[in-house]
C-alpha positions as CSV (number, residue, x, y, z in Angstrom):
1,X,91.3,55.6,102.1
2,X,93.6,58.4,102.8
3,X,95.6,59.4,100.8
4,X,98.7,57.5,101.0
5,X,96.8,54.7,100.8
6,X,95.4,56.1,97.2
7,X,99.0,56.9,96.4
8,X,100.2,53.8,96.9
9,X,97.2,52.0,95.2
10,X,98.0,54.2,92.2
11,X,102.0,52.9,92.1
12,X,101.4,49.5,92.4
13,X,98.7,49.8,89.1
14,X,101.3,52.2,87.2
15,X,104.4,49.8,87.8
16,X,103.7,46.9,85.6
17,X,103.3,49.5,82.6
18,X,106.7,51.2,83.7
19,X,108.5,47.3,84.2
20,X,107.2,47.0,80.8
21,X,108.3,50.0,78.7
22,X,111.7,49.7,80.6
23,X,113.3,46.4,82.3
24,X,115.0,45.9,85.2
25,X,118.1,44.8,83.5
26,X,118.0,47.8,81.2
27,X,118.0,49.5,84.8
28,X,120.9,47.2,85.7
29,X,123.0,48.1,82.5
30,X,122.7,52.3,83.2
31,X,123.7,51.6,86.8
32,X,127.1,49.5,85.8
33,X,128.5,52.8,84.4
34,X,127.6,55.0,87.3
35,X,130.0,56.8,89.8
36,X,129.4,55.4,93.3
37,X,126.9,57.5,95.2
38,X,127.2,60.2,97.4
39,X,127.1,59.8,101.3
40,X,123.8,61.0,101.8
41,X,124.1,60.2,106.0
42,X,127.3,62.0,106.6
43,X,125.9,64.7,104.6
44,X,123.4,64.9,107.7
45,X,125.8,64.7,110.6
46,X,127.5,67.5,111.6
47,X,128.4,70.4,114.2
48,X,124.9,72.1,112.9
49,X,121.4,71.2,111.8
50,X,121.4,69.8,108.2
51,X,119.2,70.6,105.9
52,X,116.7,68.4,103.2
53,X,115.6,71.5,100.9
54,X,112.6,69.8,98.7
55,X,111.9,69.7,94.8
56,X,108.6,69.3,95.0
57,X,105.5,71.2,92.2
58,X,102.1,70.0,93.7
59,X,100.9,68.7,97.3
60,X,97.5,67.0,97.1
61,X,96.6,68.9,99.9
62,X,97.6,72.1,98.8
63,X,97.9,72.0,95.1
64,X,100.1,73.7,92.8
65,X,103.3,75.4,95.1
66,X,105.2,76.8,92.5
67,X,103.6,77.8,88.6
68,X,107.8,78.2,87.4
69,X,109.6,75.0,88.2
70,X,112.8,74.7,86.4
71,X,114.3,72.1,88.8
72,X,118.2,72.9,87.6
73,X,117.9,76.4,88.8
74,X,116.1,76.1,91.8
75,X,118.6,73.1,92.8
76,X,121.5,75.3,92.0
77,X,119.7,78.0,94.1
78,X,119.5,75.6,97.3
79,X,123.1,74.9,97.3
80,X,123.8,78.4,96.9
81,X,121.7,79.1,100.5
82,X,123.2,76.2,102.3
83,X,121.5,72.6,101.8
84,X,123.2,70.1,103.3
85,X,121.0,67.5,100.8
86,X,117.9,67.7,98.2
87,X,114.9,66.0,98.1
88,X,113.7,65.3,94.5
89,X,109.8,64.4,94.6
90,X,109.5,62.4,91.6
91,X,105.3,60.6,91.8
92,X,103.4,61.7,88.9
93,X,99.7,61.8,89.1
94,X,99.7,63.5,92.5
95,X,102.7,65.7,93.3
96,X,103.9,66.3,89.2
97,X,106.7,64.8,90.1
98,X,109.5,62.9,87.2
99,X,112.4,60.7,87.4
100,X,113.8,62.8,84.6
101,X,114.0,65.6,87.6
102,X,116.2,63.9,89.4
103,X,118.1,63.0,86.7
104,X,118.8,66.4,85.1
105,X,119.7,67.8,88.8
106,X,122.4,65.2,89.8
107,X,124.3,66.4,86.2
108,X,124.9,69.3,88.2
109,X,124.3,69.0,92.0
110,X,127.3,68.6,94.4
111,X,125.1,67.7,97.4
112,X,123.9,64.0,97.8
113,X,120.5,63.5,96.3
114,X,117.3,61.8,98.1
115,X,114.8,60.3,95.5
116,X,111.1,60.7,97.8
117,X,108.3,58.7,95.9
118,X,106.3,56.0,97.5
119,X,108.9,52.9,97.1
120,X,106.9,49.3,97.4
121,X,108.9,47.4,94.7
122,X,112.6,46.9,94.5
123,X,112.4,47.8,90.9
124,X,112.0,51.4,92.0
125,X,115.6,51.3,93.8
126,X,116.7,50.5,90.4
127,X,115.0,53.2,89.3
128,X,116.4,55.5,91.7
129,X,119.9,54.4,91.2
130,X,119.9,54.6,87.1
131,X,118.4,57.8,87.6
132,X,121.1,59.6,90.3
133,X,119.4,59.3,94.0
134,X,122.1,58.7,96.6
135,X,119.1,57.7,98.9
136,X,116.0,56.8,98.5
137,X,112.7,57.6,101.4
138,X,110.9,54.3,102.7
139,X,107.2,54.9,104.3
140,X,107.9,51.9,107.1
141,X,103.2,52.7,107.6
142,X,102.8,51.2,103.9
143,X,105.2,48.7,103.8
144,X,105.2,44.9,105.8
145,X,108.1,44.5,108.3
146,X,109.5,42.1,106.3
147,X,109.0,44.0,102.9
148,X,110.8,46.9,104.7
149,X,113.7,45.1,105.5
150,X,114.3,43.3,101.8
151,X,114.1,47.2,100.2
152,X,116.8,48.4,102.9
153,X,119.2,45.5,102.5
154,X,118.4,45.7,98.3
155,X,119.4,49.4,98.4
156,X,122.0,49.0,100.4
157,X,123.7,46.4,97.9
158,X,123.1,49.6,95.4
159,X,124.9,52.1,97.5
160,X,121.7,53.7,98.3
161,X,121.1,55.1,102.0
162,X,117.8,55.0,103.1
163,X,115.3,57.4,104.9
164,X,112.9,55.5,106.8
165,X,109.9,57.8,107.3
166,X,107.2,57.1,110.3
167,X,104.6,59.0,111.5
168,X,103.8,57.7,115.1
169,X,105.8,56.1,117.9
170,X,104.1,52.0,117.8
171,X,105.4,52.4,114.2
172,X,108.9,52.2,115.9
173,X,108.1,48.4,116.5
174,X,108.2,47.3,112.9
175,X,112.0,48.6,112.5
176,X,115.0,46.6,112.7
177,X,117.6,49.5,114.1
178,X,120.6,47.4,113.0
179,X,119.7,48.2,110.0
180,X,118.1,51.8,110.5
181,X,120.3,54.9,109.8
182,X,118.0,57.9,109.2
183,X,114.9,57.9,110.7
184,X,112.4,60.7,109.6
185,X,109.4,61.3,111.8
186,X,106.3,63.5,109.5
187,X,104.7,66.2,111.4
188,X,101.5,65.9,109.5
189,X,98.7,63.6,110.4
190,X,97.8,61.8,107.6
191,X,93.9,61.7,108.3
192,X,93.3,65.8,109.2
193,X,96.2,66.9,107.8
194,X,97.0,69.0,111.1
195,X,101.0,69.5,111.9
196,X,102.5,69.3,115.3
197,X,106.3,69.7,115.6
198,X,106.1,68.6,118.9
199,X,105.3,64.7,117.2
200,X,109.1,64.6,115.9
201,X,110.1,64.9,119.3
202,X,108.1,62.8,121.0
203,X,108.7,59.7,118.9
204,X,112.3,60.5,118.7
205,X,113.0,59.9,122.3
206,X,112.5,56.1,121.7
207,X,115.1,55.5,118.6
208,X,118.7,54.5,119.5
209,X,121.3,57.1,119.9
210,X,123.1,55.9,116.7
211,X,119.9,56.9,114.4
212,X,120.0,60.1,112.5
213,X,117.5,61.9,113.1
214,X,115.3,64.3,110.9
215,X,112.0,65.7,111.2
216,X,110.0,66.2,108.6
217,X,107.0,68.7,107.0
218,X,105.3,72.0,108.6
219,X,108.5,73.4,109.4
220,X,109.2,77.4,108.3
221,X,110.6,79.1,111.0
222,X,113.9,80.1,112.7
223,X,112.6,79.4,116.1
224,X,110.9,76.0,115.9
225,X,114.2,75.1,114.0
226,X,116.1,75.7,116.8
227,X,114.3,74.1,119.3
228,X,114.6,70.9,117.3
229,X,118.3,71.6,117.0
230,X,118.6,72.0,120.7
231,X,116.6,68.5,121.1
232,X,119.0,66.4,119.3
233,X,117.2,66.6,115.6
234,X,120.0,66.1,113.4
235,X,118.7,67.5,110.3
236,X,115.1,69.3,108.9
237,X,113.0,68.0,105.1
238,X,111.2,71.1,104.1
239,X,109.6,71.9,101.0
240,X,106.1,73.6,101.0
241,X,107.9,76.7,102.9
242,X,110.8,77.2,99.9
243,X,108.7,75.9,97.3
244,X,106.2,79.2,98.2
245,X,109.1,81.7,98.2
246,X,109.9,84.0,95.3
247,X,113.7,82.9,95.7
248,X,114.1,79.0,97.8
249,X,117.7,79.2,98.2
250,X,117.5,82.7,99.7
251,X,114.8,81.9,101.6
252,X,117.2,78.7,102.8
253,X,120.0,81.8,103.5
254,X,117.4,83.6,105.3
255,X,116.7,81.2,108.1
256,X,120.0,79.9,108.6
257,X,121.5,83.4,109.1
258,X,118.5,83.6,111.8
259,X,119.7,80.6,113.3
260,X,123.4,81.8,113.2
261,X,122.4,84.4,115.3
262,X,120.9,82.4,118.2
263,X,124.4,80.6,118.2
264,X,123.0,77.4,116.8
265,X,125.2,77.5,113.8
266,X,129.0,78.3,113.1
């Protein structure tokens, strides 16, 4: 197995027990007094390149990022450097992730909020919702084509966008582009764990012009940034390259004052 399908194995044995200590309609209840959500796809349009600054503790395949992880300050610190959105990992057993993380950043965050966890049940939109995501990330690889769909239309009856993450071009056939919005193409390959910036690119040149478009993981520098910018990449996810810096939302500064100086941004 690799190990999204492990991940994935894991949430569909954890959600009973989390169905069970809290119900959908308690979900439901929480959600009836909630402001309407943020607009987490204009948020990603724009005269520049956009970016997804990520939340995130633990990779499996790197382990531990970052020992001090108070998710308040480092939120406040990415919309002090420029994010155009933030990414709130929120698994457990793998990436040490919390609802409760999301939830004690949108009391504060201005920026539209993207819950990333391994959604396969529409309970967890729910969750996402009652909790403070604006948008939620769909994995269209572990997910039916039909399964896909009946999450996008249930989150979008919640007010939730939705980041539709691939990882290879005959994935693209499983997608129904009238409903599509944000497509996210991972760098990574899921079996050696290899990144090649080059695979955004290459499955981007068959999606409709109307898709946002954002590439996602192994990205850290000014240069490769810009190329994608230059290629019609709308916006950027990174979180391993932040996550490692003594200061992420300086770090975010940093590399958009880079790009500011090829010209890419006002």
């Amino acid at each position: 197995m690799t190990i999204l399908e492990q991940i994935v194995e894991n949430t569909r044995q954890t959600l009973p027990g989390r169905k069970a200590k809290y119900s959908r309609r308690n979900l439901e209840e929480t959600i009836r007094g909630l402001p309407e959500t943020r607009d987490f796809t204009a948020a990603l349009r724009g005269t520049m390149l956009a970016f997804i600054t990520e939340l995130k503790k633990t990779s499996p395949s790197k382990g531990v990022l970052r020992d001090e992880f108070e998710v308040e300050t480092l939120a406040s610190a990415y919309e002090r450097g420029g994010a155009s959105a933030i990414s709130i990992l929120t698994e457990e057993d793998f990436f040490q992730g919390s609802l409760h993380h999301l939830q004690h950043v949108r009391k504060q965050a201005r920026v539209p909020l993207l819950r990333k966890d391994f959604i396969v049940d529409p309970y967890q939109l729910y969750e996402a919702r009652a909790y403070g995501a604006d948008a939620v990330l769909l994995i269209a690889r572990m997910l039916e084509a039909c399964e896909l769909r009946d999450l996008m239309q249930e989150a979008e009856a919640l007010g939730l966008a939705c980041l539709v993450e691939v990882y290879e071009e005959r994935e693209l056939d499983q997608l129904d582009f009238d409903l599509v919005r944000i497509l996210g193409v991972n760098n990574r390959n899921l079996e050696t764990f290899a990144v090649d910036i080059g695979n955004s690119l290459r499955v981007f040149r068959h999606c409709p012009k109307h898709v946002v478009r954002v590439s996602e993981s192994g990205l850290s520098r000014a240069a490769e940034l810009v190329h994608l910018w230059h290629q019609g990449v709308d916006a950027v996810l990174i979180g391993e390259a932040f996550m490692r810096a003594s200061d992420p939302g300086q770090a975010l500064a940093c590399i958009r004052k880079e790009m500011q100086e090829e010209s890419v941004l006002p």
